[in-house]
C-alpha positions as CSV (number, residue, x, y, z in Angstrom):
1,X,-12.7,-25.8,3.8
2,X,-9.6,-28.0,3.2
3,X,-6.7,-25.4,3.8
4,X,-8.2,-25.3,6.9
5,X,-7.5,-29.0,8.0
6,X,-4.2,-28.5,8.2
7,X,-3.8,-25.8,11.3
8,X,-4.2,-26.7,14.8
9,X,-7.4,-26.4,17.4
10,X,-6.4,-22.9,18.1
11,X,-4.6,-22.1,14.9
12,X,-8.2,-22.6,13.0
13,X,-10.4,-20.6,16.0
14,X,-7.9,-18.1,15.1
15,X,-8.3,-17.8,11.3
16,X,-11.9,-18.6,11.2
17,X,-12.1,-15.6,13.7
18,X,-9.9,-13.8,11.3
19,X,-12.4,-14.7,8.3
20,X,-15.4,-14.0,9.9
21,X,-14.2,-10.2,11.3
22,X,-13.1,-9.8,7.3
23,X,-16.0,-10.6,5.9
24,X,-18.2,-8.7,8.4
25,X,-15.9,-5.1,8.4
26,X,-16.1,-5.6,4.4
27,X,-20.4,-6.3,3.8
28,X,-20.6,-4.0,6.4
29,X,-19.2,-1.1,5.4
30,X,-20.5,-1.6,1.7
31,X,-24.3,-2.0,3.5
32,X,-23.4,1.2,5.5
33,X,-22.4,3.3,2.5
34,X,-25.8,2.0,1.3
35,X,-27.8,3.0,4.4
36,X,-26.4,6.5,4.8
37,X,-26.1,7.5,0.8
38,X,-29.8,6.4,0.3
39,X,-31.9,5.6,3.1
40,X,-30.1,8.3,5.4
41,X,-30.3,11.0,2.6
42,X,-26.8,11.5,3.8
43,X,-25.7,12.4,-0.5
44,X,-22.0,13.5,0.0
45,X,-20.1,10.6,-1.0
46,X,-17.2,12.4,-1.2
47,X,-17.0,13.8,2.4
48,X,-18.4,10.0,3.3
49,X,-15.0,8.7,1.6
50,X,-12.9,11.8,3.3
51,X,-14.2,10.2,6.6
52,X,-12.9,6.9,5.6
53,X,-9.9,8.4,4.7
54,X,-9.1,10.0,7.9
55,X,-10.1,7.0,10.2
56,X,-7.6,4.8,8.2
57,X,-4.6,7.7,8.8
58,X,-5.4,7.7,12.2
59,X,-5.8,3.6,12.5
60,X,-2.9,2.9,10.9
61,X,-0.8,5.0,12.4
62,X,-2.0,3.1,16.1
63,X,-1.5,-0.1,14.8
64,X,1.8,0.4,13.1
65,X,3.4,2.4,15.1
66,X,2.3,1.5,18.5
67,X,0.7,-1.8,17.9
68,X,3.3,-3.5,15.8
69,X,0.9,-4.8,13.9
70,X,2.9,-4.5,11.1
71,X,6.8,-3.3,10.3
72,X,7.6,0.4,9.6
73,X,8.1,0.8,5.9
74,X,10.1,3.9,5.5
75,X,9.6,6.4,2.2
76,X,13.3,6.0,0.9
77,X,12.7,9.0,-2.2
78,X,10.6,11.6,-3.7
79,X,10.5,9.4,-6.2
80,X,8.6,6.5,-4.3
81,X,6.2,9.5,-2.6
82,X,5.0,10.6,-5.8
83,X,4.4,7.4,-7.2
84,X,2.4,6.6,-4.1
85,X,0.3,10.2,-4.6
86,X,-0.3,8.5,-8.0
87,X,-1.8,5.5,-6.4
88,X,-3.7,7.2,-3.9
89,X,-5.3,9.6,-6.3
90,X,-6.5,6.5,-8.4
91,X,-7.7,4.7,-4.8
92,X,-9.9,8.1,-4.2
93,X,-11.7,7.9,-7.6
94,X,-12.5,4.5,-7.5
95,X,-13.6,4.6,-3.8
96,X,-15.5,7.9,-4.3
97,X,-17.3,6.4,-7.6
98,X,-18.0,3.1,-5.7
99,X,-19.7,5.6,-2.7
100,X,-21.8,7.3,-6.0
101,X,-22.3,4.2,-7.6
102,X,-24.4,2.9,-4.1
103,X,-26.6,6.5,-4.2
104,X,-28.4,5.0,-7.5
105,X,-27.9,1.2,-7.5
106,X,-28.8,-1.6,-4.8
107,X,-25.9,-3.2,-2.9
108,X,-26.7,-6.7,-5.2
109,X,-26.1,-5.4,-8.7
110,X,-23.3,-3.1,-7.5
111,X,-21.7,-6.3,-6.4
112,X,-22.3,-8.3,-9.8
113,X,-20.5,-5.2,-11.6
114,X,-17.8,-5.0,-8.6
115,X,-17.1,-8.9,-9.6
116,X,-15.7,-7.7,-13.0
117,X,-12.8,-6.6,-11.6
118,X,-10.4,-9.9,-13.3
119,X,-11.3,-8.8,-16.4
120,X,-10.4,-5.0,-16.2
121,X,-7.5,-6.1,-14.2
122,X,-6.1,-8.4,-16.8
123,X,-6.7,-5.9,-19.6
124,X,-4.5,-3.0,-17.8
125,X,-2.0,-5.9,-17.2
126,X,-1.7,-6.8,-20.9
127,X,-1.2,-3.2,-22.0
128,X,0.8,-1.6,-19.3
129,X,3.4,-4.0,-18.5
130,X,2.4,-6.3,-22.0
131,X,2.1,-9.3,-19.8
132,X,-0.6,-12.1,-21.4
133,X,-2.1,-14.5,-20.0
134,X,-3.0,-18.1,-21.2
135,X,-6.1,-17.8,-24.0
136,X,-8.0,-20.4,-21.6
137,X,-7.2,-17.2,-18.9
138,X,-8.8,-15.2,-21.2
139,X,-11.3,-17.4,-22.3
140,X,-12.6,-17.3,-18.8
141,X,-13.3,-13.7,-19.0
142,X,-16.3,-13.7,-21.8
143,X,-19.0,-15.2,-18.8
144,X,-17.8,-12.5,-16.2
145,X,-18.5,-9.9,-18.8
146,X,-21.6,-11.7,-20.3
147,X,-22.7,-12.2,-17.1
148,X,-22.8,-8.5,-16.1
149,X,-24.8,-7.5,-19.5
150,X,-27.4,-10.1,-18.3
151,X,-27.7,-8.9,-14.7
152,X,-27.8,-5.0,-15.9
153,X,-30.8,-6.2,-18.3
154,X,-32.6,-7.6,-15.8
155,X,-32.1,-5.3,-13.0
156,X,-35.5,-3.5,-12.1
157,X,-33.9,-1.1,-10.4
158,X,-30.9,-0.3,-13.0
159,X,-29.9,3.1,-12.8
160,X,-27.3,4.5,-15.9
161,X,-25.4,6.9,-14.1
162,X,-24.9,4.4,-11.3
163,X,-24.0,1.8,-13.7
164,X,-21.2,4.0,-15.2
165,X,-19.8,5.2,-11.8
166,X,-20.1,1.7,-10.7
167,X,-17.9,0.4,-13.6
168,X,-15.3,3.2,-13.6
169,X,-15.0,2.3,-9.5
170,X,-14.1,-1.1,-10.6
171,X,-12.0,-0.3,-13.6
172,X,-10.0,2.4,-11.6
173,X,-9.6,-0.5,-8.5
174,X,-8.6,-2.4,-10.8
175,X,-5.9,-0.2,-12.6
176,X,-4.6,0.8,-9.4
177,X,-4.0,-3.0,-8.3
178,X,-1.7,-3.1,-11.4
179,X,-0.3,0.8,-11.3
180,X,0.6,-0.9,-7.8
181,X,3.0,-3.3,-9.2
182,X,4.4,-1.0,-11.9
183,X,5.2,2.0,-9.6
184,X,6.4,0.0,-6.4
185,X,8.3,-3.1,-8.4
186,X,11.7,-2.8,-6.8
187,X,12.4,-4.6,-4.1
188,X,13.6,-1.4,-2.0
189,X,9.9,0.4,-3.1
190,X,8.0,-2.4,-2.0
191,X,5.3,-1.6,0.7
192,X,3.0,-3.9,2.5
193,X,-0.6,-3.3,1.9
194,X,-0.5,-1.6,6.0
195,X,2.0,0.2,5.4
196,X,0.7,1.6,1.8
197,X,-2.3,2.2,3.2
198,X,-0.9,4.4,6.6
199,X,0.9,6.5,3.6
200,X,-2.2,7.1,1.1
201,X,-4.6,7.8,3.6
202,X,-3.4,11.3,4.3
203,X,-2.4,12.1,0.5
204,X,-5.9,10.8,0.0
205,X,-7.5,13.3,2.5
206,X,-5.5,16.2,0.9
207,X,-7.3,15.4,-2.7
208,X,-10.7,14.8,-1.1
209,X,-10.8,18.0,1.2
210,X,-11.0,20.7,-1.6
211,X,-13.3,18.5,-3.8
212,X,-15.6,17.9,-0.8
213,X,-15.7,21.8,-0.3
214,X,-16.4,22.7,-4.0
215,X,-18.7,20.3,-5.0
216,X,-20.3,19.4,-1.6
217,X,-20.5,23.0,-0.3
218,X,-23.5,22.2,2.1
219,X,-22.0,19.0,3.8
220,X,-21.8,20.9,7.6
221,X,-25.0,22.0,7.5
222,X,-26.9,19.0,6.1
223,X,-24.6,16.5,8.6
224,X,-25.9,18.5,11.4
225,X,-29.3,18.9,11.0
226,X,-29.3,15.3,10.0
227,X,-27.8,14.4,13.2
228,X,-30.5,16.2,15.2
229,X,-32.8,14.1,13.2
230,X,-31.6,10.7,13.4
231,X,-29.7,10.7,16.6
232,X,-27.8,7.6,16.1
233,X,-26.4,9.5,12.7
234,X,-22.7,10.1,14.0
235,X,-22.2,7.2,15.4
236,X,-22.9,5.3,12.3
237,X,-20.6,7.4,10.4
238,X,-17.7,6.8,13.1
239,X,-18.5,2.8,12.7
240,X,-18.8,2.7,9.0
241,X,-15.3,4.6,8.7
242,X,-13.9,2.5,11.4
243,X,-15.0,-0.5,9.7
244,X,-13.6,0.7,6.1
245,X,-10.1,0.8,8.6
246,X,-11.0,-2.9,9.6
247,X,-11.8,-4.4,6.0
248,X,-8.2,-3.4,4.9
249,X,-6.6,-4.6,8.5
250,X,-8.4,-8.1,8.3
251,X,-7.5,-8.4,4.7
252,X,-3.8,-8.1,5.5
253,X,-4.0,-10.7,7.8
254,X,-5.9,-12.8,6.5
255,X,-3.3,-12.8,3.4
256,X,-0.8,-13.6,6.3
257,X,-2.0,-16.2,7.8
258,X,-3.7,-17.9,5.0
259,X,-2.4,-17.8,1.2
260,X,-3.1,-15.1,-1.9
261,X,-4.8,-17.9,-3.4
262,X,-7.2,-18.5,-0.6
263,X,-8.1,-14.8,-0.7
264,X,-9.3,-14.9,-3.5
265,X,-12.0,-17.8,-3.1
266,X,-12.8,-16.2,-0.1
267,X,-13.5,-13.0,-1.9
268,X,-15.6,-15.0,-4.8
269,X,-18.0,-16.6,-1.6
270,X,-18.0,-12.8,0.1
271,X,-19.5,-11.0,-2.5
272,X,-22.3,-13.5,-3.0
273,X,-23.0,-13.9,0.7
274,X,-23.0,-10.2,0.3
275,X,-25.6,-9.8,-2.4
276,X,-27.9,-12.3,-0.2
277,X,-27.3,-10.1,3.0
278,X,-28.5,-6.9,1.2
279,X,-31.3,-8.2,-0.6
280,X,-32.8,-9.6,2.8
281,X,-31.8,-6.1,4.4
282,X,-33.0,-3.5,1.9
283,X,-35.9,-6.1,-0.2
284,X,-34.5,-4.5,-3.3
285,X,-36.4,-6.4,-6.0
286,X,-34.4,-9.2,-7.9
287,X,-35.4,-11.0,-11.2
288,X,-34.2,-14.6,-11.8
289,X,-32.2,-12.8,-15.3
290,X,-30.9,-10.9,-12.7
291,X,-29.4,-13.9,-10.7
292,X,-28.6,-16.1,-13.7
293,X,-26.7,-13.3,-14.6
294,X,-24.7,-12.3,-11.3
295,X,-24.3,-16.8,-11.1
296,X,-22.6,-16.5,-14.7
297,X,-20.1,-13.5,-13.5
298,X,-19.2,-15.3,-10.1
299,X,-18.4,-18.6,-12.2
300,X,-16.6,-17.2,-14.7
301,X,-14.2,-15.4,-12.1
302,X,-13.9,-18.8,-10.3
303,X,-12.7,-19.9,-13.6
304,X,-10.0,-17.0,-13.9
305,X,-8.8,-17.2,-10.9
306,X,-8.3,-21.6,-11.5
307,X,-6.9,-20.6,-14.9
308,X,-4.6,-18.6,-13.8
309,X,-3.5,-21.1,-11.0
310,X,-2.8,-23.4,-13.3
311,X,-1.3,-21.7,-16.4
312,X,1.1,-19.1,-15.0
């Protein structure tokens, strides 16, 4: 890649390094949710988040604290604490529906539907904080959209539920991204995405607790007797929550080191090297509607993303 030529011998081992730890922490823990939710008949998506939750408390308290990883960011009001509850309870729900979403659908269309995220992102945009966008930024939207409607029709293994957690996953990431920039706006609220995480994590594990108990009474038992029957059980559970700990680390510093912009093409080319990963992993069945469509959804949000660039 280009932005590349400009670092040093070490400088680029260092951010390729970076880049490669990124995108394996973030396929892998979406193809571990997938292995343990379905193939595992581990079905407690809530408790799997809780888990997430707790190892990104614990991580990013080491690696802010002790590590220096990044600065301690202070909570200056009750004000800025309940606005990060707030945020936290929207992170849960579209985690926890993501987690639902992978019980019912295969890891390729839940990515197709995860890659409409632009679109619900600029809609919350334009009617929370009334900001608009160029119509060509707009105009770029209608194949991400179109895109998905293609894929969901020709998905052999399209399941409604799953579609419907899947999107309201995506919609709440996406309204959290931009609750994010309403709620934390002024300069002495603004928290790096380390440091937001290290304070949602707990509030997180406080909502997700009770609902775990309630409406996944049975977790204890089922986790242990599924643990005497796959032995390797726990230890996939402590990797896949360690690794949803590592896909937020790596995507901080990858930000860092490289640019916002950068990111985000990065982020078109994971979720397609994702899609092919899965589908070799798990043989879910494809149809070529299917990948026309997914193609269509991944252009059009290279096309937002440019638009944007350009016009703003």
């Amino acid at each position: 890649m280009s932005f590349l030529s400009s670092f040093t011998s070490s400088e680029f081992l260092f951010i390729s390094s970076l880049i490669f730890l990124w995108y394996s922490s973030n396929i892998g823990v979406i193809l571990l949710n997938k292995l343990l939710l379905s193939n595992y008949e581990f079905k407690f998506p809530i408790f799997l988040t809780m888990c997430h939750m707790s190892a990104c408390a614990i991580l990013s308290y080491i690696s802010i604290v002790w590590l220096k990883v990044a600065p301690l960011q202070k909570i200056k009001s009750k004000g800025q604490f309940l606005r990060i509850a707030t945020l936290s309870f929207v992170f849960c729900g579209s985690v926890v529906g993501g987690n639902i979403s992978l019980r019912y659908l295969p890891v390729s269309f839940n990515q197709a539907v995860g890659a409409t995220t632009p679109f619900f992102t600029a809609m919350f945009a334009y009617f929370m904080t009334l900001k608009r966008e160029a119509w060509v930024t707009y105009a770029a939207l209608i194949p991400v959209v179109t895109g998905v409607m293609i894929a969901s029709g020709g998905e052999p293994s399209f399941h409604l539920f799953g579609f419907i957690m899947c999107i309201s996953a995506t919609a709440a990431r996406a309204f959290k991204s931009v609750l994010q920039g309403v709620l934390l706006s002024s300069e002495g609220e603004k928290l790096n995405s380390m440091n937001l995480l290290l304070y949602m994590s707990p509030i997180a594990i406080v909502f997700l607790l009770p609902a775990a108990l309630m409406m996944e009474p049975d977790v204890i038992d089922v986790t242990v007797s599924l643990t005497l029957k796959h032995r390797y059980m726990w230890l996939l559970l402590l990797i896949n929550s360690t690794m949803a700990y590592a896909a937020n680390l790596t995507n901080f510093l990858v930000t860092k080191n490289t640019s916002a912009l950068t990111l985000q093409v990065l982020g078109n080319a994971k979720g397609a090297v994702a899609v092919v990963i899965s589908i070799l992993l798990f043989r879910n069945p494809v149809t070529f509607i299917g990948i026309a469509g997914y193609t269509m959804t991944v252009m059009g949000v290279v096309a937002y993303g440019e638009s944007k660039r350009r016009y703003q």
